[in-house]
C-alpha positions as CSV (number, residue, x, y, z in Angstrom):
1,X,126.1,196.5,190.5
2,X,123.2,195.8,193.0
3,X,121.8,192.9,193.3
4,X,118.3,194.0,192.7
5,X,120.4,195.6,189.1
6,X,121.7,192.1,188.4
7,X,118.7,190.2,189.0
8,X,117.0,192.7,186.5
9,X,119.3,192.1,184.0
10,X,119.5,188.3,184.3
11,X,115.5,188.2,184.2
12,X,115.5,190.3,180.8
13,X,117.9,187.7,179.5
14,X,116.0,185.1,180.5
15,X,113.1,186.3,178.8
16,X,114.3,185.3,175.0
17,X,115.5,181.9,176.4
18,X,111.7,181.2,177.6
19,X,110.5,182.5,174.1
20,X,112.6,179.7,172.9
21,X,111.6,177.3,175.3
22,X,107.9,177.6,174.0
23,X,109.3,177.5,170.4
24,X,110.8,174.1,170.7
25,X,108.1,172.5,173.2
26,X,105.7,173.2,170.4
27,X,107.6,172.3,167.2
28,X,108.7,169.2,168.8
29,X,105.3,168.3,169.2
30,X,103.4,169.4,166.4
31,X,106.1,167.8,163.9
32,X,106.0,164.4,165.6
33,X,104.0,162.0,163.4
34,X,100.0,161.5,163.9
35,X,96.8,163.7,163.5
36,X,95.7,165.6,167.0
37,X,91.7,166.0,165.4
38,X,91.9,161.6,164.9
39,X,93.0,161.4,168.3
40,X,90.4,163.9,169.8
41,X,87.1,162.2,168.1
42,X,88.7,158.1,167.7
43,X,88.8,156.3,164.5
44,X,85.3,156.2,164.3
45,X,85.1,159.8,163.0
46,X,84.5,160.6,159.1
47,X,86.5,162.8,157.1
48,X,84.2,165.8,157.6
49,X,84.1,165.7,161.3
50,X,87.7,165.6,161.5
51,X,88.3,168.8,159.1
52,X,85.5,170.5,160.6
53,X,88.4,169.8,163.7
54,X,91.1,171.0,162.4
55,X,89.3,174.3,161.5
56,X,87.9,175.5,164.5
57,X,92.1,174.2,166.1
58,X,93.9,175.7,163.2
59,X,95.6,172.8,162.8
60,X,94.9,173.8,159.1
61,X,97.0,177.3,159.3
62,X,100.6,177.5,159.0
63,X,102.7,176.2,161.9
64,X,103.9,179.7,162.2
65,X,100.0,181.4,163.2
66,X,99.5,178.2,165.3
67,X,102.7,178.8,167.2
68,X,101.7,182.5,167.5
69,X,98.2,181.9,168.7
70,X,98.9,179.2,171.0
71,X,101.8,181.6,172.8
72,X,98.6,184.2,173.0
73,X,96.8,181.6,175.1
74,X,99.8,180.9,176.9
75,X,100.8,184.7,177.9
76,X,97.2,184.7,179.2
77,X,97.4,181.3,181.1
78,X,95.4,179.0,178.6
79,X,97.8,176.2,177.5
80,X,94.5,174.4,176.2
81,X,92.2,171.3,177.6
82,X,93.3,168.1,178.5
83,X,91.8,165.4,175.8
84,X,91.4,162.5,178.7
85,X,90.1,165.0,181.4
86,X,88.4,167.6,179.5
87,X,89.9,170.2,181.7
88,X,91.9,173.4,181.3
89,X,95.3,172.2,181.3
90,X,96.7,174.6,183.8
91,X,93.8,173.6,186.5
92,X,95.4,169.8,186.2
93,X,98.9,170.9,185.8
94,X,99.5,173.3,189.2
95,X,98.9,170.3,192.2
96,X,100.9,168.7,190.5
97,X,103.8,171.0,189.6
98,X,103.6,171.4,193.4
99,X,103.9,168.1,194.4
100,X,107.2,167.8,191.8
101,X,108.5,171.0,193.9
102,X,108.2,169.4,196.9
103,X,110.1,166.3,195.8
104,X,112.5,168.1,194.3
105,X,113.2,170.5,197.4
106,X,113.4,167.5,199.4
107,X,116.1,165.9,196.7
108,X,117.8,169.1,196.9
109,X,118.5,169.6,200.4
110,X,119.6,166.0,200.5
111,X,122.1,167.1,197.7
112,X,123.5,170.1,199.3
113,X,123.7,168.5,202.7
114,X,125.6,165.9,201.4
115,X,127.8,167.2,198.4
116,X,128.9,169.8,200.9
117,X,129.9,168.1,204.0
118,X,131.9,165.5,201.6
119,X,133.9,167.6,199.8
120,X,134.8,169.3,203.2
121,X,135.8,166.2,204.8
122,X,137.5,164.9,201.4
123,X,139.3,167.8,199.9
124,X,141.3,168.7,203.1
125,X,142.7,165.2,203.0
126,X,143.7,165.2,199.3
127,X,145.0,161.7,198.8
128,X,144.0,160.1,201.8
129,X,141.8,157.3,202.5
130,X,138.7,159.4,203.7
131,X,139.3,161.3,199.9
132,X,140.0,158.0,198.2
133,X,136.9,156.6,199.3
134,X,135.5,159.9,198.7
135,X,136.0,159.8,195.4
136,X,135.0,156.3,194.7
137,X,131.6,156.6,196.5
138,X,131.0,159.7,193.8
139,X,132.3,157.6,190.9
140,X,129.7,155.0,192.2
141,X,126.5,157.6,192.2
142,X,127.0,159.1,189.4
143,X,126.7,155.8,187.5
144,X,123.7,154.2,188.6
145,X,120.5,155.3,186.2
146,X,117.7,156.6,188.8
147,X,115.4,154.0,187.8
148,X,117.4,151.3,188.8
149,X,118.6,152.6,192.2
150,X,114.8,153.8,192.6
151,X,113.7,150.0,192.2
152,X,116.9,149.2,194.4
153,X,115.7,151.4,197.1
154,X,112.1,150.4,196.8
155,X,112.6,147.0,197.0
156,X,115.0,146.4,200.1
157,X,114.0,149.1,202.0
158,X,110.5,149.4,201.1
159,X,109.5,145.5,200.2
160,X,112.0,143.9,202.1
161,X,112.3,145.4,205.1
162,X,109.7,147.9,205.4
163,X,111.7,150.7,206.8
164,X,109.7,153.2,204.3
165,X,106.8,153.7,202.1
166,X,106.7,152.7,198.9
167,X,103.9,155.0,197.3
168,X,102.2,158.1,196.9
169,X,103.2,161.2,199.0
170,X,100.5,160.0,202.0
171,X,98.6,156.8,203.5
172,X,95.7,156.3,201.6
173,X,93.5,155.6,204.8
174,X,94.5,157.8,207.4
175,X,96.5,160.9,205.4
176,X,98.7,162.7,208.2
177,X,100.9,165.8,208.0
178,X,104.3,166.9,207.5
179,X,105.5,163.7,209.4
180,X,104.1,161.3,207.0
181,X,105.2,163.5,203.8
182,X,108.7,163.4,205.1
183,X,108.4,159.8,205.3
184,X,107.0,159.2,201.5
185,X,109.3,161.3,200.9
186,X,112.9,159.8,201.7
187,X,113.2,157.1,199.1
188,X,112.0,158.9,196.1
189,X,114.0,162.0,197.3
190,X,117.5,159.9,197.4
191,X,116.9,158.3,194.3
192,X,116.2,161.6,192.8
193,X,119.4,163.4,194.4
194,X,122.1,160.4,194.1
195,X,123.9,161.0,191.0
196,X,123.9,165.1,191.8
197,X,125.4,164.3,194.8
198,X,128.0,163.2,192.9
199,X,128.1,166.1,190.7
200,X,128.3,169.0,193.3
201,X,130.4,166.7,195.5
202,X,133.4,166.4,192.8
203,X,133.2,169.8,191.3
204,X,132.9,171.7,195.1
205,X,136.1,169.3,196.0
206,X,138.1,170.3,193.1
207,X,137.4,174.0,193.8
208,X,138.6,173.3,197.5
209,X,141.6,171.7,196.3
210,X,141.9,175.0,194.0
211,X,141.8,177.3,196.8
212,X,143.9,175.6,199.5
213,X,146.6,175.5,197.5
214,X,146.6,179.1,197.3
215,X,149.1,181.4,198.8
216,X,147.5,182.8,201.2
217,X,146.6,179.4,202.7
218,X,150.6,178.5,202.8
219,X,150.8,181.9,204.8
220,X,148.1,181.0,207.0
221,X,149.8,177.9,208.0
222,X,152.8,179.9,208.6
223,X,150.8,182.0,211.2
224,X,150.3,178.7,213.2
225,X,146.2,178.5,212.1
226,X,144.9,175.2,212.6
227,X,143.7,172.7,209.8
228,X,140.0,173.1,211.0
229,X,140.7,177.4,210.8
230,X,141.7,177.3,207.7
231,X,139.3,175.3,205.9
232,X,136.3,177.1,207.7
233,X,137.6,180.8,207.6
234,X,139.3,180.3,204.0
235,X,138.7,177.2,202.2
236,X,134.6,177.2,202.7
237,X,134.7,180.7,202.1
238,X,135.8,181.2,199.2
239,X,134.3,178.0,197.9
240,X,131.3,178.6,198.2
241,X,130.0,180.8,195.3
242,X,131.0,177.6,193.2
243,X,129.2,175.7,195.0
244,X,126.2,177.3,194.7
245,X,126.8,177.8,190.8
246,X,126.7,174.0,190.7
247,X,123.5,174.0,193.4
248,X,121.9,175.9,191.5
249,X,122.4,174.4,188.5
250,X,121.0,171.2,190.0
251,X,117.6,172.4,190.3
252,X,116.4,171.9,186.7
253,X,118.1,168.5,186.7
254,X,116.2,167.4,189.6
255,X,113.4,168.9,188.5
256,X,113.4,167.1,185.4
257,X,114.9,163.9,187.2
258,X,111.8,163.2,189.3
259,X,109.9,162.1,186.4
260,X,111.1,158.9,186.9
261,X,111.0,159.0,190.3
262,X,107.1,159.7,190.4
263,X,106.7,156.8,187.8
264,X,108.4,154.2,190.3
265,X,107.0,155.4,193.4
266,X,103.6,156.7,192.2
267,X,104.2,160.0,193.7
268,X,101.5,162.3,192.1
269,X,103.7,164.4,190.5
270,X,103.9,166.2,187.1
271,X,106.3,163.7,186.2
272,X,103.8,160.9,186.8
273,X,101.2,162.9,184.7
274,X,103.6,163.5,181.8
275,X,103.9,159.4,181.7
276,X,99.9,159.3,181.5
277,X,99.4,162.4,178.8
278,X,102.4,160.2,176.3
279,X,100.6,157.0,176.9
280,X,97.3,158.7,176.2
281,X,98.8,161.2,173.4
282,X,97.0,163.9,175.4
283,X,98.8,166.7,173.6
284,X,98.1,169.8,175.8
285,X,99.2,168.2,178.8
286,X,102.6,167.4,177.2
287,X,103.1,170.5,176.3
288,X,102.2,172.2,179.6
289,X,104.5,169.8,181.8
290,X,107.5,170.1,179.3
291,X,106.8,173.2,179.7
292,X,106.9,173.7,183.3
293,X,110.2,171.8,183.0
294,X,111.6,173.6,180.8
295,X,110.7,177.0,182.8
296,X,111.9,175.6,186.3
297,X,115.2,174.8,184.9
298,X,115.5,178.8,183.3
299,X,114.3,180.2,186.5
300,X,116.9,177.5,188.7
301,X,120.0,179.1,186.1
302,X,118.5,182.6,187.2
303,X,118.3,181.9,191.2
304,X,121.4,180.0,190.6
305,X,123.2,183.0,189.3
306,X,121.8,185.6,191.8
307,X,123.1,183.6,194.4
308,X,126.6,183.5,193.1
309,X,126.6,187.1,192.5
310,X,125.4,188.1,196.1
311,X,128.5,185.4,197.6
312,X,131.1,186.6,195.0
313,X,132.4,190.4,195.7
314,X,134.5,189.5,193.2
315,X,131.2,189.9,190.6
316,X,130.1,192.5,192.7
């Protein structure tokens, strides 16, 4: 099968999942307790004002017609106003779905740099000290919460000593380029990537061990092939359509991960504006940036599994 076949195939699968996606962002917040119209017009409003709000909503029709008519705005790009901003949701929501990208990028490339070059170095050495230590440093990141090691990070290294900034994605007097970003960028980006690191680290070392233990690997040590030749022309090789399976996957989770990043550093992010819209019980807006969540991590599974299938001629 092509890869143009298989991409078709995976996208028509995703399309149910998506449907689903919408299903639960909307249940989850149209069954949580409190009214929508009393939070739209205040406590001030009378009785009357607030059914003559749930009318022209439909907040008085069955959940099932709500759910069907609010999909038909979304299909045509209308997830509804913001309550605080009285603007169309999706004019709010795409800066700053673009700002969370750009985060999350910059988290991923940390993650694949790093989980990468770690399990090469470790899983050659199985046992070792380099592996030993290895594996404890993963151990280590994959137990400390992002908010902590964001406040960590923020406070020796922005605070402290002053190596980076500590907020927003520019300088608020003088905003510069792709210098500056970068800059913003690093500590909210580590925080972000730290315990997926660990993640793709352990899993991409495993499979290592898995495939250097093959035969063929004992029979390429027999030819006289060097450590470094084997690992390069065999072991990365074939280890590498598992590790981008679990790359891949990591795109949702960092996705979804910055929103507390963007909370600790201020970066003006979608995860920022979600902790706004729940503080303000700005409906639409939740919706729209679970949502977009939700749809990144779908679409990250479907990139996630084209890419295995174009490195794997086993799929192909």
């Amino acid at each position: 099968m092509s890869i143009f076949a298989f991409a078709g195939n995976r996208l028509l699968y995703a399309i149910p999942v998506l449907l689903g996606v919408t299903l639960v962002v909307f249940l989850s917040l149209q069954l949580i307790p409190g009214d929508i119209a009393l939070t739209l017009l205040g406590r001030m409003a009378t009785e009357a004002q607030l059914e003559a709000l749930r009318q022209r909503l439909g907040l008085d029709q069955p959940l099932i017609l709500q759910y069907l008519r609010w999909l038909w705005h979304l299909l045509h790009g209308d997830i509804g106003n913001s309550v605080s901003q009285q603007l169309p949701v999706v004019q709010i929501l795409l800066p700053k779905i673009l700002n969370s990208l750009i985060l999350m990028a910059g988290s991923l490339v940390i993650v694949l740099a790093c989980g990468f070059g770690l399990s090469v170095i470790s899983a050659p050495r199985f046992r070792s000290l380099t592996d030993k230590s290895v594996v404890a440093l993963t151990l280590v990141l994959a137990s400390l919460p992002v908010f902590w090691l964001g406040i960590v990070l923020l406070y020796f290294f922005g605070f402290k000593w002053k190596l980076f900034p500590i907020s927003g994605m520019y300088n608020m007097i003088d905003p510069g380029g792709l210098g500056q970003l970068l800059h913003h960028m690093v500590l909210p980006a580590v925080a972000t990537a730290a315990s997926s690191i660990a993640v793709v680290t352990r899993v991409t070392r495993s499979r290592m061990l898995d495939v250097l233990g093959q035969p063929y690997i004992l029979a390429a040590r027999a030819r006289g092939l060097s450590r470094r030749q084997i690992v390069l022309r065999h072991g990365v090789r074939n280890t590498l359509p598992t590790f981008a399976s679990i790359g891949g996957l990591q795109i949702g989770y960092l996705f979804g991960g910055v929103i507390f990043t963007e909370i600790i550093f201020n970066w003006p992010g979608i995860g920022l504006m979600l902790f706004d819209a729940i503080m303000q019980r700005d409906v639409p807006v939740i919706q729209g940036c679970v949502l977009a969540v939700a749809i990144v991590f779908v679409l990250g599974n479907l990139v996630s599994d084209v890419v295995v299938h174009a490195l794997d001629p086993k799929q192909r």
